[in-house]
C-alpha positions in Angstrom: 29.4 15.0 2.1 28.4 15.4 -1.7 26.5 17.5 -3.3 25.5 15.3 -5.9 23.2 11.9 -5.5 24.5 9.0 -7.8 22.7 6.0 -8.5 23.8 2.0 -9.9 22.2 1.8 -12.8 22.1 -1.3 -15.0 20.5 -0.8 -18.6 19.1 -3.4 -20.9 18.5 -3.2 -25.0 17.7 -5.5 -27.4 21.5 -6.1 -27.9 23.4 -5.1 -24.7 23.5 -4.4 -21.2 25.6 -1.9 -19.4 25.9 -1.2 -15.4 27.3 1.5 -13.5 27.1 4.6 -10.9 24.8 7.4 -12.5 23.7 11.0 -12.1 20.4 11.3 -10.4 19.2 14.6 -11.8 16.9 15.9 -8.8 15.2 18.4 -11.9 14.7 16.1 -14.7 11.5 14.0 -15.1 12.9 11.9 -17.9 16.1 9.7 -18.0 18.5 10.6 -20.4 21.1 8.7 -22.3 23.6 9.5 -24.8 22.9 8.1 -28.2 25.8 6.3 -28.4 25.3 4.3 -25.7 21.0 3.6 -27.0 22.4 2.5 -30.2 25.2 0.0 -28.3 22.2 -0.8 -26.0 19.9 -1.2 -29.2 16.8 0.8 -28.3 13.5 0.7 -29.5 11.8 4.0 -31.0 8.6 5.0 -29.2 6.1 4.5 -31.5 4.7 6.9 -34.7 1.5 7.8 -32.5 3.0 8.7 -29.4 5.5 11.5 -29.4 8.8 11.2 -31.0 11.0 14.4 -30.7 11.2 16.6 -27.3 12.8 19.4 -26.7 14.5 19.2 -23.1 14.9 23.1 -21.7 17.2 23.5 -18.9 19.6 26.2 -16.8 22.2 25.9 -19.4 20.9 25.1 -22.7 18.2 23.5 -25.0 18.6 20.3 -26.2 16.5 18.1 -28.8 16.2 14.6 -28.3 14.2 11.2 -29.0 12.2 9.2 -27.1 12.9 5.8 -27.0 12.3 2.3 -25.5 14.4 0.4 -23.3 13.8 -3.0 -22.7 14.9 -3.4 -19.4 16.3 -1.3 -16.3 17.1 -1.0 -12.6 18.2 1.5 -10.3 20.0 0.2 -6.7 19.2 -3.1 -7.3 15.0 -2.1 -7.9 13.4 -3.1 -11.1 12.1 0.1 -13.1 11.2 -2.7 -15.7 10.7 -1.8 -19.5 11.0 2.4 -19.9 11.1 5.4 -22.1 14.3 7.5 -21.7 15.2 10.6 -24.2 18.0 9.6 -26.5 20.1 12.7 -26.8 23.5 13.5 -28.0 25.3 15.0 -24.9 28.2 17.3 -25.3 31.5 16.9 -24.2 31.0 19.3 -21.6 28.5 17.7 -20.2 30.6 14.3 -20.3 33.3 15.6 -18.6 31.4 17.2 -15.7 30.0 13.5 -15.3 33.4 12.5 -15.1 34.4 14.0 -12.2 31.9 13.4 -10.3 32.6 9.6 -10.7 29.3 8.6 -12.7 28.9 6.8 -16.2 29.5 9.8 -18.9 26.4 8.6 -20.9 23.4 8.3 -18.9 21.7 10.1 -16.2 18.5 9.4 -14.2 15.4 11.1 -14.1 12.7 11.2 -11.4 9.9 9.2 -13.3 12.4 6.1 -13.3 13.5 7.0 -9.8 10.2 7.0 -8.5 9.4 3.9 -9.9 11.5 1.9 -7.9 10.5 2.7 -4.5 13.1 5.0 -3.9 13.2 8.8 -3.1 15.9 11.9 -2.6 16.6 12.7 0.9 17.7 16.4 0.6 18.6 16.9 3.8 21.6 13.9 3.9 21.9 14.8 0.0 21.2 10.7 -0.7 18.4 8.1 -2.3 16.2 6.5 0.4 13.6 3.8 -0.1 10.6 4.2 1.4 8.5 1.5 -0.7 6.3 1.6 -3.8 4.0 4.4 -3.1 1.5 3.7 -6.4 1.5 1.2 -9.0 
């Protein structure tokens, strides 16, 4: 059994699309991508009004990053629909932990986007499970 839950993902930009297993990050509230892969993508920043920077604090590290809008994405099939994710530039450490575990080296799911597909973590068997769209 893995210790780790990973997720199909398919992301959509203004330019590109991309699909793949991904990370689900069981501490993170925001989806993350690498901004390599938003520009490929061909994000849209949030607007001037609404926050732009965010500082994302975690076991290992701080890291700064930009919020953005994606046009389109999905997580096991599940529409999340259009969504902010923080565009950050991960490190190669970071990359190559992804790596082994057999997930997409430039994107990794938070619980807002997780949630909004019906689906949530079952700790116990250490895997997603739907159980509906609890609020809209």
């Amino acid at each position: 059994m893995t210790q780790h839950i990973l997720a199909k993902v398919l992301l959509q930009g203004t330019k590109n699309q991309v699909a793949g297993q991904a990370l689900v990050d069981t501490g993170a509230t925001f989806t993350v991508i690498d901004e390599e892969l938003a520009n490929y993508l061909g994000v849209e920043p949030v607007p001037k009004r609404e926050r732009e920077r965010v500082k994302l604090v975690g076991l290992c590290c701080t890291v700064e990053g930009k919020l953005v809008n994606l046009k389109y994405m999905e997580i096991e099939g599940r529409p999340v629909g259009a969504t902010s994710v923080i565009m950050v530039k991960l490190s190669k450490e970071i990359k190559e932990a992804l790596k082994k575990l057999g997930a997409r080296q430039d994107v990794i799911i938070g619980i807002a986007d997780l949630s909004k597909t019906g689906h949530t973590i079952d700790l116990v068997q250490r895997k997603l499970k739907y159980v509906g769209i609890i609020c809209v």
